[in-house]
ROGU-35329 format. One line per 3 residues: number of its first residue (from 1); their letters; for each residue x, y, z of N, C-alpha, C. Coordinates in steps of 0.02 Angstrom, whole numbers, plus 50000, padded with zeros to 5 digits. Example, Ala and Ser with C-alpha at 12.3 -4.5 7.8 and 13.67 -1.06 7.14 Angstrom:
% residues 2
1) as) 50660/49716/50390/50615/49775/50390/50660/49835/50390 ~ 50642/49888/50354/50684/49947/50357/50645/50002/50394
//
This chain:
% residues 159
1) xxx) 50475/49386/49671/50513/49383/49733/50582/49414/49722 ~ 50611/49449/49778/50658/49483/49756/50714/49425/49803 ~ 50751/49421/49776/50826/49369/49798/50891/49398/49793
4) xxx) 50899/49396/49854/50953/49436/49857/51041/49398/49832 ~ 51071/49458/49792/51121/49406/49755/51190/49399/49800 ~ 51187/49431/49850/51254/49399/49904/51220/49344/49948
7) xxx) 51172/49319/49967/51153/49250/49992/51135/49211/49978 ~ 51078/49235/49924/51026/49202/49907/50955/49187/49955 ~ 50957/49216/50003/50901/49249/50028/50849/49276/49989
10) xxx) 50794/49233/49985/50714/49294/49980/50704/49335/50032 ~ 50702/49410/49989/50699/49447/50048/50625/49458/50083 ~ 50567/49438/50025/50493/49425/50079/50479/49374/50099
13) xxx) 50526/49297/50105/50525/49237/50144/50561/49283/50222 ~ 50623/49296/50227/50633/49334/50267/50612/49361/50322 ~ 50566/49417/50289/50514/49477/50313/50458/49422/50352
16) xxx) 50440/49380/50301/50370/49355/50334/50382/49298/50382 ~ 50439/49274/50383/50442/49228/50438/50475/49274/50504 ~ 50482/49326/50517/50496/49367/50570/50441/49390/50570
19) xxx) 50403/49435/50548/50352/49477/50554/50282/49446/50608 ~ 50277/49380/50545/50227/49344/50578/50208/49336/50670 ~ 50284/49349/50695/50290/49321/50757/50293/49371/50818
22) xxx) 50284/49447/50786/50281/49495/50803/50210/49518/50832 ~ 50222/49545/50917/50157/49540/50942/50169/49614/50944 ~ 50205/49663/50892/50170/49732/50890/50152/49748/50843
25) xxx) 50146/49802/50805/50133/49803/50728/50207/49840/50692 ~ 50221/49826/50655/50286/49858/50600/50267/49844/50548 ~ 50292/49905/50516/50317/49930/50438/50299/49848/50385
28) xxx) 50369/49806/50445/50356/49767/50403/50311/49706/50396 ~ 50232/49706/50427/50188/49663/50404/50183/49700/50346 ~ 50192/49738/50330/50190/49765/50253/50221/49761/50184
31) xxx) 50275/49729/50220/50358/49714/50189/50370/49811/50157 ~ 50373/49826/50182/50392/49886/50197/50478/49889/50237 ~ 50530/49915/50236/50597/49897/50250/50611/49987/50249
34) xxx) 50630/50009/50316/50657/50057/50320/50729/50062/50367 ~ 50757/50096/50333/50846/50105/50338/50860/50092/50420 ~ 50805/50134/50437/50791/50174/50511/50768/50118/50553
37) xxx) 50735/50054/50531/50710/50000/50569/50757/49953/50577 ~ 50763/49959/50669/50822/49931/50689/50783/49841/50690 ~ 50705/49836/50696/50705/49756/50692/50717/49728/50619
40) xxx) 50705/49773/50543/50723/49739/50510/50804/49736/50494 ~ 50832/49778/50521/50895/49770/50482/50929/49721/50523 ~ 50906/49711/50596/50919/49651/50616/50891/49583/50590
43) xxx) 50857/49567/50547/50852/49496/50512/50885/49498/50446 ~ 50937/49544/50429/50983/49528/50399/51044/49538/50409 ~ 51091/49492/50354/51178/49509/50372/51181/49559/50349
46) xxx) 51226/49584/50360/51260/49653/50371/51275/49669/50276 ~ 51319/49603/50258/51314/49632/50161/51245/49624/50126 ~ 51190/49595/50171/51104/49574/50138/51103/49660/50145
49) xxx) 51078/49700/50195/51078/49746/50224/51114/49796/50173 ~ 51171/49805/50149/51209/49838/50098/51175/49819/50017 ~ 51169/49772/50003/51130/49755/49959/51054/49784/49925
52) xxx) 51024/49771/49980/50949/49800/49990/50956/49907/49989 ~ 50994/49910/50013/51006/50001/50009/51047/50029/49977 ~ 51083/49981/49917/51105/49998/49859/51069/49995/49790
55) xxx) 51042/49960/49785/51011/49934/49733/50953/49925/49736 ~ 50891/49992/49735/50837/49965/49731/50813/50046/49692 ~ 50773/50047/49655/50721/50086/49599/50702/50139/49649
58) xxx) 50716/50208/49603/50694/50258/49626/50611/50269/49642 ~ 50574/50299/49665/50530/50303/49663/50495/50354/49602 ~ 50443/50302/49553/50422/50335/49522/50394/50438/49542
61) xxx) 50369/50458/49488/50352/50518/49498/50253/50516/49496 ~ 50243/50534/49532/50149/50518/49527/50139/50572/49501 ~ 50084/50563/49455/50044/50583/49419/50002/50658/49445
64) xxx) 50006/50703/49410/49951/50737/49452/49897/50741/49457 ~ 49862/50710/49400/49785/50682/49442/49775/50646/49470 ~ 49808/50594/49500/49810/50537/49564/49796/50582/49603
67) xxx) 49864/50638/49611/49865/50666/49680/49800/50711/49688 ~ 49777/50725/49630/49729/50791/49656/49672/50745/49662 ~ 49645/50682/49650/49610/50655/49656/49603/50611/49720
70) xxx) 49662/50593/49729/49678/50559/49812/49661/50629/49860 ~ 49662/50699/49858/49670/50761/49868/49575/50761/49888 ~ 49544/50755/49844/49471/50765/49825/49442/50719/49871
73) xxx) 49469/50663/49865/49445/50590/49905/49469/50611/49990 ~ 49508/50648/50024/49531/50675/50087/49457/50713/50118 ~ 49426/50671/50159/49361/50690/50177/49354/50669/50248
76) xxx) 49321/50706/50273/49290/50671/50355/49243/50644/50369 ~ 49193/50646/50335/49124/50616/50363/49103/50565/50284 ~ 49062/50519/50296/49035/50481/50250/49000/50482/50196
79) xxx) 48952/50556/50216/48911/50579/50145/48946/50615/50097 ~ 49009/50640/50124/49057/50681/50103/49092/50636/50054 ~ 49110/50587/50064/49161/50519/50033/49105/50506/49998
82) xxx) 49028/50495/49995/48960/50459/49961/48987/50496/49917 ~ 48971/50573/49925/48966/50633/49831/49029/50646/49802 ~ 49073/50608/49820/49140/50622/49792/49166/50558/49757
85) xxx) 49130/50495/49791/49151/50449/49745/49113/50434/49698 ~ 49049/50466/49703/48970/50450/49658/49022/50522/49575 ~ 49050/50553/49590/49072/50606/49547/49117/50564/49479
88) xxx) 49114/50577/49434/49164/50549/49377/49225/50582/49381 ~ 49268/50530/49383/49347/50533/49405/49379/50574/49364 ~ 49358/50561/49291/49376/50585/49224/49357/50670/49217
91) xxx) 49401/50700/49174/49364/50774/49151/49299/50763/49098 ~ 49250/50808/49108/49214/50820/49050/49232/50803/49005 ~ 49204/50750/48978/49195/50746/48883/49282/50703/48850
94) xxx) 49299/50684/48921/49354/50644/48893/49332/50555/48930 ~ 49343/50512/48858/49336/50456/48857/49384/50416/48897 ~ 49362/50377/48918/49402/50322/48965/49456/50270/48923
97) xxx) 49521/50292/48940/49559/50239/48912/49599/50180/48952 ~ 49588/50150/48974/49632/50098/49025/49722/50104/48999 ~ 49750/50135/48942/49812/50139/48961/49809/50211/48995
100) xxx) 49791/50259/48995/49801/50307/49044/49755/50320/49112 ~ 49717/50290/49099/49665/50319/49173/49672/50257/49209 ~ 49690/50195/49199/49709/50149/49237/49700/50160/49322
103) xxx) 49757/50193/49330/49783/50187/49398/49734/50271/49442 ~ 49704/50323/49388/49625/50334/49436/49582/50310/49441 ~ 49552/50238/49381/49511/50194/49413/49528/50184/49462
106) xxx) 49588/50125/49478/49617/50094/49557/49596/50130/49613 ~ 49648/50221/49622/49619/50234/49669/49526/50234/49659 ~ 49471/50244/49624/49404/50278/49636/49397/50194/49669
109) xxx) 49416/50139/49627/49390/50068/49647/49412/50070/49736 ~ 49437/50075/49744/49484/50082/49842/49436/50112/49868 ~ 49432/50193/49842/49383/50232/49886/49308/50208/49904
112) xxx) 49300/50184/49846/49234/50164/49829/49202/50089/49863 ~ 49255/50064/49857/49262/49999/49916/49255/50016/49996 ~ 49302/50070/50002/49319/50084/50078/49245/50101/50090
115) xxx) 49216/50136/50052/49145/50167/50089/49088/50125/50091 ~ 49084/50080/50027/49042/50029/50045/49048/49995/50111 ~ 49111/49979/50132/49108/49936/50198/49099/50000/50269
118) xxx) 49129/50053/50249/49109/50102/50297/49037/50111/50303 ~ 48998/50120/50262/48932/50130/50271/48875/50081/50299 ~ 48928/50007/50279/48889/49933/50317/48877/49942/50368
121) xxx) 48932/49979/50418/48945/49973/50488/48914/50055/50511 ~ 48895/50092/50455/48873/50157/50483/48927/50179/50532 ~ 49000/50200/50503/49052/50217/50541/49114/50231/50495
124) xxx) 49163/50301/50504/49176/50307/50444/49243/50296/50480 ~ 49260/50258/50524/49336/50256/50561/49373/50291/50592 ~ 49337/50372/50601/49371/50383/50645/49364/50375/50733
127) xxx) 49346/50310/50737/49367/50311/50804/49410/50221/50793 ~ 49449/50235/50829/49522/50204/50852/49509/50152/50841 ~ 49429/50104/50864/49451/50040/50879/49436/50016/50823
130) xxx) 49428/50047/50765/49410/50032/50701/49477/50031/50650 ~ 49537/50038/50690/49574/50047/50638/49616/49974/50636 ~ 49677/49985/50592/49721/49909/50567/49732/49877/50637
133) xxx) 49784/49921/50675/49791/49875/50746/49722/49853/50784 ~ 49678/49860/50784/49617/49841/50823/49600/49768/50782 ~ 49620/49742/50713/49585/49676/50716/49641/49636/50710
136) xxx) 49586/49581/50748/49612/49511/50796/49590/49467/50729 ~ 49612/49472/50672/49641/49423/50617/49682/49407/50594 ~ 49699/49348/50571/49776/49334/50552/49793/49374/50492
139) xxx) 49847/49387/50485/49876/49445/50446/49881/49410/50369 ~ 49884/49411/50311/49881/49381/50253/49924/49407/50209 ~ 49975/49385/50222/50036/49424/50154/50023/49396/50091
142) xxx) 50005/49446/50034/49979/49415/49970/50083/49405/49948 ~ 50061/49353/49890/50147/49352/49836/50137/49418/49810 ~ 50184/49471/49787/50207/49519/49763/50177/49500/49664
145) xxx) 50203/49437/49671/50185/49408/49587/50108/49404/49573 ~ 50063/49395/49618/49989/49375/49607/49953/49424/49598 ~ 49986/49487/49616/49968/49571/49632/49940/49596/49547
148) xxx) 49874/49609/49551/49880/49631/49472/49904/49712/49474 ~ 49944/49721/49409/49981/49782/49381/49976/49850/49412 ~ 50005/49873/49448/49987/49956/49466/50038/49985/49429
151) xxx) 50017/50038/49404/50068/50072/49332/50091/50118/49379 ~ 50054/50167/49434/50108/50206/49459/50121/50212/49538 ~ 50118/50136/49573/50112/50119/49647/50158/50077/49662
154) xxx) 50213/50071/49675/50268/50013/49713/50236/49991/49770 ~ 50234/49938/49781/50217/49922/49826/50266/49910/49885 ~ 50349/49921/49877/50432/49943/49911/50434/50003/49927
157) xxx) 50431/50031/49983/50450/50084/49989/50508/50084/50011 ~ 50562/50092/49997/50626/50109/49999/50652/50151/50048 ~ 50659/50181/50099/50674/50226/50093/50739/50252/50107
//
């Protein structure tokens, strides 16, 4: 949890007791916090607010096989997403090491998820009523702490 050191404010106790109560969608059911978002910078004081946009971690630099692989995974139709996630993530003839290929498992595990449930429903989302704002479930903010390890994904976007 991040606590902010001019109040002592948690800044995702904060987020989630405003958010919750929000009958549109924002950034921040995500805890997502942008400079530019006039509802979050209204649930804080003005030095919380200075705090939060001084002091927070650059954004790592991604990898370039994430990207060319998030790149590969950019598909439209379902059989298309089937032969691309059925493909080995890895190059030829190089062994799998969990300190470096880590975080292209993650993404193939996501993709590979997303299509299983796409294919349940025989529907690959692009039509509207299939997307985040269309379901009528309560929203579930996981703790930031329970989150297992992403080596090159913040889950803060800063901006």
């Amino acid at each position: 949890m991040w606590t902010l050191r001019s109040s002592g404010r948690v800044v995702e106790t904060v987020i989630y007791e405003f958010a919750r109560n929000l009958k549109h969608e924002s950034y921040l059911h995500s805890f997502i916090i942008s400079d530019a978002d006039k509802d979050a910078k209204s649930i804080f004081k003005k030095e919380e607010w200075k705090e939060i946009f001084t002091n927070f971690k650059k954004m790592p630099k991604v990898d370039k096989s994430i990207i060319e692989l998030l790149k590969k995974y950019s598909v439209t139709d379902l059989s298309s997403l089937r032969n691309v996630i059925l493909e080995p993530f890895l190059p030829p003839d190089t062994l799998y090491s969990n300190e470096k290929h880590s975080d292209l498992n993650y993404v193939n595990l996501a993709y590979s998820i997303m299509h299983i449930l796409w294919e349940q429903e025989n529907d690959f989302t692009l039509d509207s009523s299939k997307l985040e704002g269309s379901l009528q479930k309560p929203l579930i903010f996981l703790n930031m702490e329970d989150m297992p390890p992403i080596n090159s994904i913040y889950m803060f976007n800063l901006l």
